[in-house]
PDB file with SEQRES, HELIX, SHEET and CRYST1 records, atoms N, CA, C and O in Angstrom:
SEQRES   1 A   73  UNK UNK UNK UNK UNK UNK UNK UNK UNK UNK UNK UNK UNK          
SEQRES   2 A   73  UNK UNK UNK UNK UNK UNK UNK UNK UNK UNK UNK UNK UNK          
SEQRES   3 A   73  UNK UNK UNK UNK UNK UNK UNK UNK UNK UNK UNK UNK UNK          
SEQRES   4 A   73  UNK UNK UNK UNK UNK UNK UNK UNK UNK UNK UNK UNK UNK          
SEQRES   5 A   73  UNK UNK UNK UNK UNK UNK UNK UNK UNK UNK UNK UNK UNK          
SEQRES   6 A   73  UNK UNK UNK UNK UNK UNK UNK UNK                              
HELIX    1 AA1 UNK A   25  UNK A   34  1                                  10    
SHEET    1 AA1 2 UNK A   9  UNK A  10  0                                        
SHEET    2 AA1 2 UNK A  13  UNK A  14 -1                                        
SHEET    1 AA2 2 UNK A  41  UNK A  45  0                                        
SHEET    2 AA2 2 UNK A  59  UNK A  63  1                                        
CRYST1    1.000    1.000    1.000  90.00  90.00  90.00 P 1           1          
ATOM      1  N   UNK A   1      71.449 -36.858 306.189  1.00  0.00           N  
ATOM      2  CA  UNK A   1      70.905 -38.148 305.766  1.00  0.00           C  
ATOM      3  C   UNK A   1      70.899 -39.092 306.965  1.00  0.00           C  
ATOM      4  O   UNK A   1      71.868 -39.172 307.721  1.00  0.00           O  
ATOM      5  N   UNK A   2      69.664 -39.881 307.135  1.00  0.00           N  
ATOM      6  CA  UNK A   2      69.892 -40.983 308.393  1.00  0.00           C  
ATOM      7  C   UNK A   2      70.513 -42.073 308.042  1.00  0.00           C  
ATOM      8  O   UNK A   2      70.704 -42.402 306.872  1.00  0.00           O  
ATOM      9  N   UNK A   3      70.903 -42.768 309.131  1.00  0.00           N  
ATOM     10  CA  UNK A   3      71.544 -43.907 308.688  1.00  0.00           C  
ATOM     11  C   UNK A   3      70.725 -45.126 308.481  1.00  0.00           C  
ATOM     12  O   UNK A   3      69.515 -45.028 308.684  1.00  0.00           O  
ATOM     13  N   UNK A   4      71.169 -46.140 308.144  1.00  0.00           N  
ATOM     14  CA  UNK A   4      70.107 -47.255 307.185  1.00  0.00           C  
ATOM     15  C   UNK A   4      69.194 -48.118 308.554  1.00  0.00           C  
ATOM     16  O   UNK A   4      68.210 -48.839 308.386  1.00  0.00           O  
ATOM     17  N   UNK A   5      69.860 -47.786 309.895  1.00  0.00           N  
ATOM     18  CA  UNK A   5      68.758 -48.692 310.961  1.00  0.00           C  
ATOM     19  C   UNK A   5      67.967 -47.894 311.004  1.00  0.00           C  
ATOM     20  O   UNK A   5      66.782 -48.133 311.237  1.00  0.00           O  
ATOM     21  N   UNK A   6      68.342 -47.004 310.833  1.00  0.00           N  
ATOM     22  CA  UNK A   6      67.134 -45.522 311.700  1.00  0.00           C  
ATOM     23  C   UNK A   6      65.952 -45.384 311.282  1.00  0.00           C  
ATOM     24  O   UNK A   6      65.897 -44.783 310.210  1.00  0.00           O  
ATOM     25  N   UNK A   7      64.799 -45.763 311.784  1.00  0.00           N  
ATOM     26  CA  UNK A   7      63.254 -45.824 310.796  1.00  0.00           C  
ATOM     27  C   UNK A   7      63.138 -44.240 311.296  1.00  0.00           C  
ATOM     28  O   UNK A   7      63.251 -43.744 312.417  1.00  0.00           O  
ATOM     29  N   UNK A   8      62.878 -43.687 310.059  1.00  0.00           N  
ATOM     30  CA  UNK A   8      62.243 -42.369 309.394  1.00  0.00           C  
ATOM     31  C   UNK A   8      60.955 -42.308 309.102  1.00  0.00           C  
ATOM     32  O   UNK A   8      60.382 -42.984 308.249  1.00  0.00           O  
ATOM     33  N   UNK A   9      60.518 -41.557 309.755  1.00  0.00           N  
ATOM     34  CA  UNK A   9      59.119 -41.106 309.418  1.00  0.00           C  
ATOM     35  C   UNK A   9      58.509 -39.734 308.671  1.00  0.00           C  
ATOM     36  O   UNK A   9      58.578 -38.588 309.114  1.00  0.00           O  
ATOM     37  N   UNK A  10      58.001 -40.092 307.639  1.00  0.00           N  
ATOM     38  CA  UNK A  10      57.455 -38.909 307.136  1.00  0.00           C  
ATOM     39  C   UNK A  10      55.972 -38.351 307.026  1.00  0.00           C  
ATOM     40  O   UNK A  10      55.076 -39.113 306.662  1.00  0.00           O  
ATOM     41  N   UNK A  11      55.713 -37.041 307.333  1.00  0.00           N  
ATOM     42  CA  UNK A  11      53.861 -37.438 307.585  1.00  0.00           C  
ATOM     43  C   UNK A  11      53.208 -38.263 307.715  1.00  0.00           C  
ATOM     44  O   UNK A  11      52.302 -38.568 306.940  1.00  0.00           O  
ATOM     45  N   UNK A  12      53.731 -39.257 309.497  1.00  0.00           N  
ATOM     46  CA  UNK A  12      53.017 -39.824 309.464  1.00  0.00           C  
ATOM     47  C   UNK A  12      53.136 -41.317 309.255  1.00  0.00           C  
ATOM     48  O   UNK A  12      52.624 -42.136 310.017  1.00  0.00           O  
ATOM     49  N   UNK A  13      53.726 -41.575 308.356  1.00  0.00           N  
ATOM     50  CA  UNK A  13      53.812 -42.746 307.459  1.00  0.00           C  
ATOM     51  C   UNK A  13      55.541 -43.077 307.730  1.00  0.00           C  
ATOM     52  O   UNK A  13      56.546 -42.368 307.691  1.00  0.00           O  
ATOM     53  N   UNK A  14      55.301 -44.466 308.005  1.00  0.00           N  
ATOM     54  CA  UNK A  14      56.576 -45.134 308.032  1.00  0.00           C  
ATOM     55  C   UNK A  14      57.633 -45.213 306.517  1.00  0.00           C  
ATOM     56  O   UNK A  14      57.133 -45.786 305.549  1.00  0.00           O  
ATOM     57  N   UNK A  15      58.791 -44.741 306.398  1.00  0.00           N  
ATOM     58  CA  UNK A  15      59.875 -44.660 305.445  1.00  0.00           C  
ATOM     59  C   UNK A  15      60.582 -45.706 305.330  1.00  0.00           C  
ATOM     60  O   UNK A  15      61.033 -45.944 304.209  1.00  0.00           O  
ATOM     61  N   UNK A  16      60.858 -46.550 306.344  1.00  0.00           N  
ATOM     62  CA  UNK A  16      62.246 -47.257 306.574  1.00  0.00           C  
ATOM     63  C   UNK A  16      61.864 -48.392 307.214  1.00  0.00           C  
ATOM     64  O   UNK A  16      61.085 -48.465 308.165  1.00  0.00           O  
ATOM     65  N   UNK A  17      62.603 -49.528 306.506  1.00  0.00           N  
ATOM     66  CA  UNK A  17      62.282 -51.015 307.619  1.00  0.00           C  
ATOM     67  C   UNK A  17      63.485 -51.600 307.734  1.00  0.00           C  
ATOM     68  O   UNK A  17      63.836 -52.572 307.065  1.00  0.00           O  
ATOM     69  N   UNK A  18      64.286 -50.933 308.738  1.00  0.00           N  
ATOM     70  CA  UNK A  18      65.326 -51.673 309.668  1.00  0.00           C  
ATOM     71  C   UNK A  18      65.064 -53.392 310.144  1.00  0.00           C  
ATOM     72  O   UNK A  18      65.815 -54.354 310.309  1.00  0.00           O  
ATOM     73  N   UNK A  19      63.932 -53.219 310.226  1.00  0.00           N  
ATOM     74  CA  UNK A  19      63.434 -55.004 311.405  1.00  0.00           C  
ATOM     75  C   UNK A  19      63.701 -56.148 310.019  1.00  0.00           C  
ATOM     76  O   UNK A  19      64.148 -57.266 310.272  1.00  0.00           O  
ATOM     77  N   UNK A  20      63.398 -55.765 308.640  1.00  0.00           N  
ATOM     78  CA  UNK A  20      63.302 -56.742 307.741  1.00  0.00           C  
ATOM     79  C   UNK A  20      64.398 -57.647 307.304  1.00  0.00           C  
ATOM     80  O   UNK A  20      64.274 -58.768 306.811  1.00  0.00           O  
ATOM     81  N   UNK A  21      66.124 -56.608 307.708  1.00  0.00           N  
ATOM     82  CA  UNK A  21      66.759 -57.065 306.938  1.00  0.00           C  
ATOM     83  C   UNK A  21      67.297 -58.579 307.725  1.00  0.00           C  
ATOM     84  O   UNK A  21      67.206 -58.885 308.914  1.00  0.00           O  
ATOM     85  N   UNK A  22      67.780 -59.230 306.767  1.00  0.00           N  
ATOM     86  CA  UNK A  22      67.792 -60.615 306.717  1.00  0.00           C  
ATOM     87  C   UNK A  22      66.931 -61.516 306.418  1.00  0.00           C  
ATOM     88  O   UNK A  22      67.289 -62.632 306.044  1.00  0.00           O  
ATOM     89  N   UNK A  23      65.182 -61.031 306.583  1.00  0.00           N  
ATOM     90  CA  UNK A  23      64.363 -61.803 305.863  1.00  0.00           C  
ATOM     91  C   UNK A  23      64.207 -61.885 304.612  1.00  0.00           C  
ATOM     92  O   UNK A  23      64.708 -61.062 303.847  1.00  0.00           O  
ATOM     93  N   UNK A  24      63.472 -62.912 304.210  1.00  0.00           N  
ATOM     94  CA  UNK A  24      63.357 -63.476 302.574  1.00  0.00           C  
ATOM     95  C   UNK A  24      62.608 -62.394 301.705  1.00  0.00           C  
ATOM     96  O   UNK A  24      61.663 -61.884 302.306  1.00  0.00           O  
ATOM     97  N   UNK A  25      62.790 -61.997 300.610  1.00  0.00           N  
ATOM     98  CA  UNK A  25      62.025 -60.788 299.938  1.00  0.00           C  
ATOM     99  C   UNK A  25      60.530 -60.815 300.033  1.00  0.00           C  
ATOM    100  O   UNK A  25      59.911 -59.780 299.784  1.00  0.00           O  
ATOM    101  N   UNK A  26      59.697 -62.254 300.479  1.00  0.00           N  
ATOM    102  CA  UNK A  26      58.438 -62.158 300.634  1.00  0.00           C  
ATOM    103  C   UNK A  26      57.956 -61.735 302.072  1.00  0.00           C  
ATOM    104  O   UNK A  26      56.865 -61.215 302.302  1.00  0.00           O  
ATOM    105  N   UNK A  27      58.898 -62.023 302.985  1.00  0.00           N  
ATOM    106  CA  UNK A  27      58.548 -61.865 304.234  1.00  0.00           C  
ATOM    107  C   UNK A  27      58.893 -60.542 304.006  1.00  0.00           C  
ATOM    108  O   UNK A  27      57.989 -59.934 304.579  1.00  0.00           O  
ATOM    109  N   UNK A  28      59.734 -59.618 303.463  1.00  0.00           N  
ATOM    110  CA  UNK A  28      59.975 -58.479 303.576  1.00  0.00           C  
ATOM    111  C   UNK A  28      58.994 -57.424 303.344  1.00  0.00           C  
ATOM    112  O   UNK A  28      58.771 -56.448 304.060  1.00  0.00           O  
ATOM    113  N   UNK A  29      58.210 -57.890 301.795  1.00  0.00           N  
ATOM    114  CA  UNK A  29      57.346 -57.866 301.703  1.00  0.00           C  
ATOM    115  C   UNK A  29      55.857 -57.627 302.355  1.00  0.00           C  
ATOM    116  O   UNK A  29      55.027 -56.729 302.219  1.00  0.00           O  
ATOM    117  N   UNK A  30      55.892 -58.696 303.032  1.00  0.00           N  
ATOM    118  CA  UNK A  30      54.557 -58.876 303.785  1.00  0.00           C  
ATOM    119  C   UNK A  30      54.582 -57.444 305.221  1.00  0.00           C  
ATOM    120  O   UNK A  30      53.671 -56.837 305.784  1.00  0.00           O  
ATOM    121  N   UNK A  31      55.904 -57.402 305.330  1.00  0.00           N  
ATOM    122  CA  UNK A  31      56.004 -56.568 306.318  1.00  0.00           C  
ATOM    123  C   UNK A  31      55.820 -54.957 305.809  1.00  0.00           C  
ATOM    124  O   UNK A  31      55.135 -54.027 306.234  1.00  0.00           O  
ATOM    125  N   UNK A  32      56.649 -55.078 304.838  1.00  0.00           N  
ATOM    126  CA  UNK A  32      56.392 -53.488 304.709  1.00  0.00           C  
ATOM    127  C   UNK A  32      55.081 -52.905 303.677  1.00  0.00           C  
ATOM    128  O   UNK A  32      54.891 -51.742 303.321  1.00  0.00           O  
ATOM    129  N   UNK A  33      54.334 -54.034 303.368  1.00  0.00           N  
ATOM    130  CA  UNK A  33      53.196 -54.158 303.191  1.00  0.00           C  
ATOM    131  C   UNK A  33      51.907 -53.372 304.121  1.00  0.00           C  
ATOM    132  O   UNK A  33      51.014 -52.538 303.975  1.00  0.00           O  
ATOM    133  N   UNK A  34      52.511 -54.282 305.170  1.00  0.00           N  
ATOM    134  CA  UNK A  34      51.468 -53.911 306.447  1.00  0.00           C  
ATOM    135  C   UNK A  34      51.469 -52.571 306.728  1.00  0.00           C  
ATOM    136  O   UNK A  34      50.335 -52.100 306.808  1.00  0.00           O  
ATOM    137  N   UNK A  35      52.473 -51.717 306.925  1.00  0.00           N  
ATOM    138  CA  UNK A  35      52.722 -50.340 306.926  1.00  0.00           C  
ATOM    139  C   UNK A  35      52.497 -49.454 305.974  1.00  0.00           C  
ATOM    140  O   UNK A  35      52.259 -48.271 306.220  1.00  0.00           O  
ATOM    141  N   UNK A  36      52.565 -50.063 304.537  1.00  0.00           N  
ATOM    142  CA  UNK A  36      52.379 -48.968 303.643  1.00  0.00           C  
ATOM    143  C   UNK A  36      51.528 -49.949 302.465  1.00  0.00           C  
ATOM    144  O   UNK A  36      52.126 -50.428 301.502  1.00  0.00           O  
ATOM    145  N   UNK A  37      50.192 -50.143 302.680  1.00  0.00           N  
ATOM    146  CA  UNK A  37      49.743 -51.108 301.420  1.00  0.00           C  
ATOM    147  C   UNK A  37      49.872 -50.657 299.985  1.00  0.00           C  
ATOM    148  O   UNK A  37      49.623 -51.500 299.123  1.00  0.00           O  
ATOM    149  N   UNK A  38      50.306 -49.167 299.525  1.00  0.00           N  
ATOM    150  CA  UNK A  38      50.426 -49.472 298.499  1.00  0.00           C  
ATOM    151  C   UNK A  38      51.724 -48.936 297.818  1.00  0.00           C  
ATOM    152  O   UNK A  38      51.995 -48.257 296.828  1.00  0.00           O  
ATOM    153  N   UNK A  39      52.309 -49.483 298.693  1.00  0.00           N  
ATOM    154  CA  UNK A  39      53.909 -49.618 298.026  1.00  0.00           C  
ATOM    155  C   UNK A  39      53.979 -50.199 296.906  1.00  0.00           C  
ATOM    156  O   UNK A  39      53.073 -50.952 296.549  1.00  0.00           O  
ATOM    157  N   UNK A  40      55.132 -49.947 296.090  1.00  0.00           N  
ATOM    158  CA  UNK A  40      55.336 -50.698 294.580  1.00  0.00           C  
ATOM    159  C   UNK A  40      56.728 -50.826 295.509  1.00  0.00           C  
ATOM    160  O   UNK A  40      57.505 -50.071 296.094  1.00  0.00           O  
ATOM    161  N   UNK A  41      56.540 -52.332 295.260  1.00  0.00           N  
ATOM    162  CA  UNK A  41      58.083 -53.272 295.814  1.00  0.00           C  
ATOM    163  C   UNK A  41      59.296 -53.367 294.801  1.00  0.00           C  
ATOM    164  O   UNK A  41      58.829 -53.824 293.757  1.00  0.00           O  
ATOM    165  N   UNK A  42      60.234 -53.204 294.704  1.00  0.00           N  
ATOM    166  CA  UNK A  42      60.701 -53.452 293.753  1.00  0.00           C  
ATOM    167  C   UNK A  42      62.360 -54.135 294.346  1.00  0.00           C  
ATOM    168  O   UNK A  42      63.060 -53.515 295.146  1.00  0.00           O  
ATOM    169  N   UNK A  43      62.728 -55.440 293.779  1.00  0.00           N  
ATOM    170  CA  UNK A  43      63.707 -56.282 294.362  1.00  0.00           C  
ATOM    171  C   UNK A  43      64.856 -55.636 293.622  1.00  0.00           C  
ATOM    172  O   UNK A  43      64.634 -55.586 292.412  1.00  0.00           O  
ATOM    173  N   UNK A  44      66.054 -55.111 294.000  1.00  0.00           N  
ATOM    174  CA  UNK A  44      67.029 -54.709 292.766  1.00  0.00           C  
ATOM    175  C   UNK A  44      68.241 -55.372 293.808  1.00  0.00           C  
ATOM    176  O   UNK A  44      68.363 -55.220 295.023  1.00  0.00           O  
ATOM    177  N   UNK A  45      69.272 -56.345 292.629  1.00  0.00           N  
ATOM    178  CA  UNK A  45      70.774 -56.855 293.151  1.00  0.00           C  
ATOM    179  C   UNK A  45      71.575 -55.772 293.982  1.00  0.00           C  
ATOM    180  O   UNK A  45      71.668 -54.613 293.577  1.00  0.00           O  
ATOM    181  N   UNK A  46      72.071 -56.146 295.003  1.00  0.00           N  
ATOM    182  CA  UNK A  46      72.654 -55.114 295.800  1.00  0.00           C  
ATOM    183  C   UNK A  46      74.035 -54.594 295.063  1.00  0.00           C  
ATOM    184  O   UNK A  46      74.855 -55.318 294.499  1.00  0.00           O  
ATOM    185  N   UNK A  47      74.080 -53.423 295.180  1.00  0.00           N  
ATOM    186  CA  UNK A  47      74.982 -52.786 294.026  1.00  0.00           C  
ATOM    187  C   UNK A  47      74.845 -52.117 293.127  1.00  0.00           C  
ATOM    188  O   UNK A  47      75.682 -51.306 292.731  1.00  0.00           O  
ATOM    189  N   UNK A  48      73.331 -52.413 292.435  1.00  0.00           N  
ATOM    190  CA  UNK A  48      72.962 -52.027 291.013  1.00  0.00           C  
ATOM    191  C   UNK A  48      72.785 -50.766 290.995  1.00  0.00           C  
ATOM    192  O   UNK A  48      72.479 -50.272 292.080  1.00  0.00           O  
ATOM    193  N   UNK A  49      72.917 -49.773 289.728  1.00  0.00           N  
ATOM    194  CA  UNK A  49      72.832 -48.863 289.694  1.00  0.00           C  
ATOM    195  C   UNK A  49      71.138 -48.570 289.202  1.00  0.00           C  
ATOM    196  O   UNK A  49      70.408 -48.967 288.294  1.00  0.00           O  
ATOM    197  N   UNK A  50      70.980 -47.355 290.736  1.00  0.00           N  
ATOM    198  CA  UNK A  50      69.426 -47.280 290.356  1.00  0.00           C  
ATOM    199  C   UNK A  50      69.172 -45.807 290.188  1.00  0.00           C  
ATOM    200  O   UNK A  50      70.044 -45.020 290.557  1.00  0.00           O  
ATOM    201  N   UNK A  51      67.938 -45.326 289.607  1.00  0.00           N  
ATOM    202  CA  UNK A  51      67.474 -44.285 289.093  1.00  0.00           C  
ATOM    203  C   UNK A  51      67.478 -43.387 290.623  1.00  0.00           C  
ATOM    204  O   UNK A  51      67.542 -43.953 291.714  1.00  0.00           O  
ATOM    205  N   UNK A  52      67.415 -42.207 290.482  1.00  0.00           N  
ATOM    206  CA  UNK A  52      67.735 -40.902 291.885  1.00  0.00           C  
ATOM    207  C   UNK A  52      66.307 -40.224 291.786  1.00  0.00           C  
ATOM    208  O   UNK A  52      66.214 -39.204 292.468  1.00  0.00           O  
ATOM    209  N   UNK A  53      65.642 -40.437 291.367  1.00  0.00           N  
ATOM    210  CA  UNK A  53      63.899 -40.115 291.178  1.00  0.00           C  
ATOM    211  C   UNK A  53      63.315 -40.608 292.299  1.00  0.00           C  
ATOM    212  O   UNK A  53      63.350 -41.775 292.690  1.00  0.00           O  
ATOM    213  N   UNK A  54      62.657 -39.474 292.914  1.00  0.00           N  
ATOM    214  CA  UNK A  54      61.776 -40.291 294.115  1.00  0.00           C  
ATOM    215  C   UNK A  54      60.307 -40.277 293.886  1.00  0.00           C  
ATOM    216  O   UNK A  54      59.575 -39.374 293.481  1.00  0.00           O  
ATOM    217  N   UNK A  55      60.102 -41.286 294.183  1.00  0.00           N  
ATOM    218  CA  UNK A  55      58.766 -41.964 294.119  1.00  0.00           C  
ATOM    219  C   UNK A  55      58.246 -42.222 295.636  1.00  0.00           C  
ATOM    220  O   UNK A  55      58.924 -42.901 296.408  1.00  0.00           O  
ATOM    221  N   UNK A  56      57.261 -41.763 295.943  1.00  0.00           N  
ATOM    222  CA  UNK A  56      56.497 -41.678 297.492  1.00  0.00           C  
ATOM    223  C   UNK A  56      55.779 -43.406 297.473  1.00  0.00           C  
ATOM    224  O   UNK A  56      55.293 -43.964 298.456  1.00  0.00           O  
ATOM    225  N   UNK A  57      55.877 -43.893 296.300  1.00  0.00           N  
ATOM    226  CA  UNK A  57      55.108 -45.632 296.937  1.00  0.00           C  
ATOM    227  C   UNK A  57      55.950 -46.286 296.285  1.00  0.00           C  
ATOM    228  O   UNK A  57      55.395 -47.221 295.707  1.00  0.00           O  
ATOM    229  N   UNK A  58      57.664 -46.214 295.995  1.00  0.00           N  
ATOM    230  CA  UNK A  58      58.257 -47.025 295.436  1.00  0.00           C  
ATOM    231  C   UNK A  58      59.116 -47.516 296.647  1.00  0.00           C  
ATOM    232  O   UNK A  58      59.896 -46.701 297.140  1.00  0.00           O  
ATOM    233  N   UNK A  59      59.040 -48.813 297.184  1.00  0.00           N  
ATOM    234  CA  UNK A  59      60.299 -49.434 298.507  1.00  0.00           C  
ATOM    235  C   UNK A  59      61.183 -50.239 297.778  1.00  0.00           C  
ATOM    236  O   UNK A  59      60.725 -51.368 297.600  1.00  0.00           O  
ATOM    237  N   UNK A  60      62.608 -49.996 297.157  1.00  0.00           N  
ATOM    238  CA  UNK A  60      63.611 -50.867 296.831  1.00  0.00           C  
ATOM    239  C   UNK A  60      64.060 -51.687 297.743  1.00  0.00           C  
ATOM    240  O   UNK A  60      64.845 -51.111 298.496  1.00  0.00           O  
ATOM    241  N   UNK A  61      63.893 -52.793 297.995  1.00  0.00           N  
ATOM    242  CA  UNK A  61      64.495 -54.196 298.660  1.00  0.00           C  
ATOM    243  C   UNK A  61      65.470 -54.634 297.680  1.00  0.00           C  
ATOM    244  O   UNK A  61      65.144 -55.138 296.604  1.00  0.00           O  
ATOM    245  N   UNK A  62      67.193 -54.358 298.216  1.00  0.00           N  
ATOM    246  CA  UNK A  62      68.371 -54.879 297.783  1.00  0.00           C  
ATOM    247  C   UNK A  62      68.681 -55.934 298.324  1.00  0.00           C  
ATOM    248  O   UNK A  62      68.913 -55.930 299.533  1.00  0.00           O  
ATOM    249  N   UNK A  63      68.765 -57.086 297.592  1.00  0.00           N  
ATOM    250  CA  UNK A  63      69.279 -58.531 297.423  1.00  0.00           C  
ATOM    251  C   UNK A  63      70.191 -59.070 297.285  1.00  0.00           C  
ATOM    252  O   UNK A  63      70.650 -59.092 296.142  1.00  0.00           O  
ATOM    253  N   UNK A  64      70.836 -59.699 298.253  1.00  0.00           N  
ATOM    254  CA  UNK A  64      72.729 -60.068 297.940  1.00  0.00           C  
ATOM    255  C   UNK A  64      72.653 -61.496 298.177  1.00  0.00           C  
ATOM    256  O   UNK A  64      73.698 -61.963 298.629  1.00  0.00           O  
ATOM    257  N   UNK A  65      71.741 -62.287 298.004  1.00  0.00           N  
ATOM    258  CA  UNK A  65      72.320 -63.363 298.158  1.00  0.00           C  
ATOM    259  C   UNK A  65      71.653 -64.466 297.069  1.00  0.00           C  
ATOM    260  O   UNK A  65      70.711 -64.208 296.319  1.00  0.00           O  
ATOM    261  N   UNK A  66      72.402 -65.831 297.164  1.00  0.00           N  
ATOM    262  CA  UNK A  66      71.901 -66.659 295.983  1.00  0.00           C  
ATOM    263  C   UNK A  66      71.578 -67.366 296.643  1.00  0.00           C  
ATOM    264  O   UNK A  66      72.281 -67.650 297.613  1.00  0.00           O  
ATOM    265  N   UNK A  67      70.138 -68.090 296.384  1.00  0.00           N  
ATOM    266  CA  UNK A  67      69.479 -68.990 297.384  1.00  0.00           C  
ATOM    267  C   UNK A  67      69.747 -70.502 296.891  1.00  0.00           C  
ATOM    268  O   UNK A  67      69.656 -71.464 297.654  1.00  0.00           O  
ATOM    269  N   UNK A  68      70.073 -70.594 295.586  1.00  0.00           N  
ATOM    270  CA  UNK A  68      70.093 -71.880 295.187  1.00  0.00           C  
ATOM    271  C   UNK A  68      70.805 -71.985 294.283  1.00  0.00           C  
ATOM    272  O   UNK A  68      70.994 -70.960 293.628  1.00  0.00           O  
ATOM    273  N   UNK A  69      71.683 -73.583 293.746  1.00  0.00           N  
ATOM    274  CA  UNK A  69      72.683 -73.453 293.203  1.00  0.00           C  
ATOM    275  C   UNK A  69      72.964 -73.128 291.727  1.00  0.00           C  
ATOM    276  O   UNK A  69      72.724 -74.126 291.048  1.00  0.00           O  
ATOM    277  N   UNK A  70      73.462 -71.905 290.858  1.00  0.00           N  
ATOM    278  CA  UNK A  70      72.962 -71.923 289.556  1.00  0.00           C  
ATOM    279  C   UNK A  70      73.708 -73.071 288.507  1.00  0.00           C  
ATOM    280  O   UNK A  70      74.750 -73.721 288.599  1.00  0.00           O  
ATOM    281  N   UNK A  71      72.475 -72.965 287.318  1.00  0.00           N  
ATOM    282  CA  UNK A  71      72.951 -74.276 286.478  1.00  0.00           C  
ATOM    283  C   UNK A  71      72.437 -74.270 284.975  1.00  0.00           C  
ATOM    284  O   UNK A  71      71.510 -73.663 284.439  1.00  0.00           O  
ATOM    285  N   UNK A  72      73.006 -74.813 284.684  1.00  0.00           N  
ATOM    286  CA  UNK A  72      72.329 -74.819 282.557  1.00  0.00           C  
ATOM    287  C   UNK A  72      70.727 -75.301 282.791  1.00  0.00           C  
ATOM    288  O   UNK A  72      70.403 -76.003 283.749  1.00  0.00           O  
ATOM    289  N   UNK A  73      70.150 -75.008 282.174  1.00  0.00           N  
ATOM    290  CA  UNK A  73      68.771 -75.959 281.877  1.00  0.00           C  
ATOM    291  C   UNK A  73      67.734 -74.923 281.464  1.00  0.00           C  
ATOM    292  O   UNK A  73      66.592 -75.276 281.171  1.00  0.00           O  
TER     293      UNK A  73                                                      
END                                                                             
C-alpha cells in the first residue's frame, strides 16, 4: 500500500492528491476536478466509517475541521 503523500497513478490517470490537503473542500475540489472531471466527490468526517467497495470515479475528501462556531437556530 502507498503512503497518503505518494500520488499514484493508475492507467494513466491520476489516483491521489497529496498538493490539496489543507485546502477548503471546494478548492479541493476544483483541483481534483481538473485531473479527473468525472469524479463523484464525496466529503466524509475524518474517522467515519466508510464502505471498502471501490469505485474508479468515487474521490473521498476527509474533513476534520469546524469552520464556524456551532449554535441552536
Amino acid at each position: 500500500m502507498s503512503s497518503s503523500t505518494e500520488q499514484v497513478e493508475c492507467a494513466g490517470s491520476k489516483t491521489s492528491w497529496p498538493e490539496v490537503v489543507g485546502l477548503s473542500i471546494e478548492e479541493a475540489k476544483k483541483v481534483i476536478l481538473k485531473d479527473k472531471p468525472d469524479a463523484d466527490i464525496v466529503a466524509v468526517p475524518f474517522g467515519s466509517a466508510v464502505t471498502e467497495d471501490f469505485r474508479p470515479s468515487r474521490v473521498r475528501i476527509f474533513v476534520n475541521t469546524v469552520a464556524e462556531t456551532p449554535h441552536v437556530g
